[in-house]
C-alpha positions as CSV (number, residue, x, y, z in Angstrom):
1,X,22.8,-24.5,-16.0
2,X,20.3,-25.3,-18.7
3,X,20.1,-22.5,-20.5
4,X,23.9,-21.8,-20.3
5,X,24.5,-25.3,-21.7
6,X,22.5,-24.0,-24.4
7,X,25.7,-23.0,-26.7
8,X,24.1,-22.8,-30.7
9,X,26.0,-24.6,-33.9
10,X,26.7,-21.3,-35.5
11,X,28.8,-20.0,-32.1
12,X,32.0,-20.5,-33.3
13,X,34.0,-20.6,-37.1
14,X,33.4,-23.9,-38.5
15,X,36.5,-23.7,-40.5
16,X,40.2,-24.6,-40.7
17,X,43.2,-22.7,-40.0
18,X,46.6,-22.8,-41.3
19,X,48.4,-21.8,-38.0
20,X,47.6,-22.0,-34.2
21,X,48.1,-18.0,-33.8
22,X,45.4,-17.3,-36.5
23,X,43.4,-19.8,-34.5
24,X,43.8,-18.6,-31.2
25,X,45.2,-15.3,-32.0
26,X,48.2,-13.6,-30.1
27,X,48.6,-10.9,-27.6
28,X,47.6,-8.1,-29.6
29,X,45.4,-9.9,-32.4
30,X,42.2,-12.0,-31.5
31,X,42.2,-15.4,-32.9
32,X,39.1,-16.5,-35.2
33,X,38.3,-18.6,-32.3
34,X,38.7,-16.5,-29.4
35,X,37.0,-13.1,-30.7
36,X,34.2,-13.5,-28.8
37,X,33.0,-14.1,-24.9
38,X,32.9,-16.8,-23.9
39,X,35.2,-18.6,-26.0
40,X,35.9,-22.3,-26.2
41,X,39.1,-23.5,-27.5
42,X,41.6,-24.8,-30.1
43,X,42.3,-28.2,-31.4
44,X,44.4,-29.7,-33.8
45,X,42.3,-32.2,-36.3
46,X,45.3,-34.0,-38.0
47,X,42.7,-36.7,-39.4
48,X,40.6,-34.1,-41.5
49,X,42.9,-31.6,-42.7
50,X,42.1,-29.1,-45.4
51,X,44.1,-28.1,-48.5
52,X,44.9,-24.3,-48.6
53,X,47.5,-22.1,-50.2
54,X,49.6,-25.4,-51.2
55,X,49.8,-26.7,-47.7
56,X,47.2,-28.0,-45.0
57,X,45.3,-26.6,-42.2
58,X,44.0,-28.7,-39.5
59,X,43.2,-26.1,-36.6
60,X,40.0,-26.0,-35.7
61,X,37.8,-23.8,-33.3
62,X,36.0,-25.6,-30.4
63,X,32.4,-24.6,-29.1
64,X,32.4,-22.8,-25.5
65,X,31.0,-24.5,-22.7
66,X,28.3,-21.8,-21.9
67,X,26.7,-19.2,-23.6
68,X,24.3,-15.8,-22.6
69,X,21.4,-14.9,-24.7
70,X,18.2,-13.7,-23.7
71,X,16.5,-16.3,-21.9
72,X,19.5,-16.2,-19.4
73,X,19.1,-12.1,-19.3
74,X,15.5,-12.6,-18.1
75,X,16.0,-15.4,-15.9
76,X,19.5,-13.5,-14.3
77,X,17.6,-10.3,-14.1
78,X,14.4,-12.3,-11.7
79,X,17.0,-13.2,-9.7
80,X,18.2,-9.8,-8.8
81,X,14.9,-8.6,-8.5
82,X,14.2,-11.3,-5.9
83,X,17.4,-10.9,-3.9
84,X,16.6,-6.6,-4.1
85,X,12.9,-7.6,-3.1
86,X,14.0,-9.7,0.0
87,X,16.4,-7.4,1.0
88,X,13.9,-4.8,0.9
89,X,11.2,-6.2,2.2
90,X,13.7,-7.3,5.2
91,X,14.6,-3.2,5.7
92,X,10.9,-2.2,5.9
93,X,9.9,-4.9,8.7
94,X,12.7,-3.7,10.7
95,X,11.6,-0.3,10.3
96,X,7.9,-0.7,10.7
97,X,9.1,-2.8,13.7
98,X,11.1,-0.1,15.2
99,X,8.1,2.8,14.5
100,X,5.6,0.6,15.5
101,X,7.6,0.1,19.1
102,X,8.7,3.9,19.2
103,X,5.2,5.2,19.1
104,X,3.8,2.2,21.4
105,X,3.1,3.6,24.9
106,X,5.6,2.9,27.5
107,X,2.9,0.9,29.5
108,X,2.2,-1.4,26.6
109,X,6.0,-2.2,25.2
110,X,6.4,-5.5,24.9
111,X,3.1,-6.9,25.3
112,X,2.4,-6.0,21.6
113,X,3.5,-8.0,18.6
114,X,5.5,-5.2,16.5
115,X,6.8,-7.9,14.0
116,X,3.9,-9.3,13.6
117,X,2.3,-6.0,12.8
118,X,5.4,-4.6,10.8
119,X,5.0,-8.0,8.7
120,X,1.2,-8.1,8.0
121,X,1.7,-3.9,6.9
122,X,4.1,-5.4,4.5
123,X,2.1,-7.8,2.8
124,X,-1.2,-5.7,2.8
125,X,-0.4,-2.1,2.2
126,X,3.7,-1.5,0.9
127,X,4.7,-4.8,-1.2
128,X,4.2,-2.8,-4.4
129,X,6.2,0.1,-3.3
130,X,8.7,-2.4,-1.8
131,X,8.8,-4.4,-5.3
132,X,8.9,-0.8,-7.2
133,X,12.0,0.2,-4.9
134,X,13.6,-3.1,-5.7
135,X,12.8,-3.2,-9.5
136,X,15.0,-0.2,-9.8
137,X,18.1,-1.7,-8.2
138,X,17.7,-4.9,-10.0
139,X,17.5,-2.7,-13.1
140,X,20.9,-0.7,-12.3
141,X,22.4,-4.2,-11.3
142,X,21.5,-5.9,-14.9
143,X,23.1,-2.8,-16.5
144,X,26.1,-2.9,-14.6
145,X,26.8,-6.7,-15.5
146,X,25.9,-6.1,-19.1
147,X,28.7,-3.6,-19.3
148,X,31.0,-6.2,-17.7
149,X,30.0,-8.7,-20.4
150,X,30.8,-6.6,-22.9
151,X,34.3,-5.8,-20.8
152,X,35.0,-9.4,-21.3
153,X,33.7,-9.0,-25.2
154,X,36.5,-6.1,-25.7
155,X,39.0,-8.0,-23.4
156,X,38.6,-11.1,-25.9
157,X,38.8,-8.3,-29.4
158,X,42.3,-7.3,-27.5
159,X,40.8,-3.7,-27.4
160,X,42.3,-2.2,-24.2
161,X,40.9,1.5,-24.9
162,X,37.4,-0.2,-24.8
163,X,38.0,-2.7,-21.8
164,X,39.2,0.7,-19.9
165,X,35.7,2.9,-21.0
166,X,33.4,0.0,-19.6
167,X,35.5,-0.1,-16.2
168,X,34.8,3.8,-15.9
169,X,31.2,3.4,-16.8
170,X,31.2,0.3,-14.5
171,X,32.7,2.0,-11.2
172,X,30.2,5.4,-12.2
173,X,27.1,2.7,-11.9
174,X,28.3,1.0,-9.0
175,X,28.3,4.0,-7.3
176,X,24.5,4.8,-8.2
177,X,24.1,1.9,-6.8
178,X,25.2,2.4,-3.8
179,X,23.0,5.6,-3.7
180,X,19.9,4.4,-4.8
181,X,20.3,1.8,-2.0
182,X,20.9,4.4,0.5
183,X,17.9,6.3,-0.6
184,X,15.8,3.1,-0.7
185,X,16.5,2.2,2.4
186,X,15.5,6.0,3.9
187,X,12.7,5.8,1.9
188,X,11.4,2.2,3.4
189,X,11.6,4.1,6.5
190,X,9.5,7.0,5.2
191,X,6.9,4.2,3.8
192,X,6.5,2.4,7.6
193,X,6.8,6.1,9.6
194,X,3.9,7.7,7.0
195,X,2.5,5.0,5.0
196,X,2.8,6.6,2.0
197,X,3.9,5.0,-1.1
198,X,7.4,4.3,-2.3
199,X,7.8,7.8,-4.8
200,X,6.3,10.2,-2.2
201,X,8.1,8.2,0.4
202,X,11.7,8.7,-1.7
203,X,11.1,12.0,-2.7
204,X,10.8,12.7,1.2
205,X,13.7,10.5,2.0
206,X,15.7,12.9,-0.6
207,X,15.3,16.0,0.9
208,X,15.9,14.8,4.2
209,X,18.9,13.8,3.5
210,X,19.9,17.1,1.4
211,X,18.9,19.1,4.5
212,X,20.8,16.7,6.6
213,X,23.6,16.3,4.4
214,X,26.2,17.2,7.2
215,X,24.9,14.8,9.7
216,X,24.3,12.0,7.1
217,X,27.7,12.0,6.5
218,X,29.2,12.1,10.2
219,X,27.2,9.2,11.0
220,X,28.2,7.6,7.7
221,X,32.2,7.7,9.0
């Protein structure tokens, strides 16, 4: 909340406007005080009006309550990083786990400690490949909310042929998303079944699914 609080002097027009609509703007024009995301709003200063054009304009632009810059881009994209980096690490100790147990003999299931195990393989061999893995979906996340800021950015510049452009781009990297996720996951499972790291491990879990594409796909409905 701190460095969205953090909203700079020069954010918004510290002029005054004749008119509310050339203030705010209308439907089809942005306002000087609204032509950028996030926007505060508009205020009438009857106490300090300005001369202009023979009459007065009292108007004035109000500063947003938040504002993005850097520091918040940083700080936004750690936090997707994490959240991809404890999902991940999640998916591998449930499949280390479920090797672990799988190649166990029959005799000895359930006297071992699989989690344990799939846990301590985590921390001492794969959370560099795990962190990799997750680095890359943070990364296509952070692009995919850029693009919606700059949605907003057209929505507020009344531009509805750009505002429909970043939607497109938006759903095409959503659904990268969704398959770098999918291979991710297949490739955590490559890491725990081989031990090898997370780019031989997704390159394996690639064309396994390609030769499997049929079967993916029926399990998948």
């Amino acid at each position: 909340s701190f460095l969205l609080s953090q909203v700079p002097d020069d954010a918004v027009d510290k002029g005054a406007f004749l008119t509310y609509a050339e203030a705010y703007g209308t439907d089809s024009t942005p306002g000087a005080c609204t032509n950028s995301w996030p926007s505060g709003f508009v205020w009438k200063d009857e106490t300090n009006c300005v001369p202009k054009n023979g009459t007065y304009a009292c108007w004035r632009c109000a500063p947003p309550r938040y504002t993005f810059d850097w520091r918040f881009v940083v700080s936004f994209f750690v936090f997707l990083w994490n959240n991809a980096l404890m999902i991940a690490i999640g998916q591998f100790i449930v499949a280390a786990a479920c090797s672990c147990w799988f190649f166990t003999q029959n005799s000895q299931k359930g006297s071992t400690g699989v989690i344990r195990k799939a846990i301590r393989w985590t921390w001492r061999y794969h959370l560099g490949s795990l962190a990799f893995g997750s680095f890359i979906v943070a990364a296509v996340q952070l692009i995919r909310y850029i693009l919606l800021y700059y949605e907003q950015q057209a929505k507020a510049q009344k531009n509805a042929v750009m505002v429909m452009i970043l939607r497109i781009c938006q759903c095409i990297l959503w659904c990268f998303e969704k398959c770098i996720k999918f291979l991710n996951e297949n490739a955590y499972i490559q890491m725990a079944l081989r031990g090898t790291n997370f780019c031989i491990s997704a390159k394996n879990a690639f064309y396994l699914i390609l030769r499997n594409a049929v079967r993916f796909g029926a399990i998948s409905l």
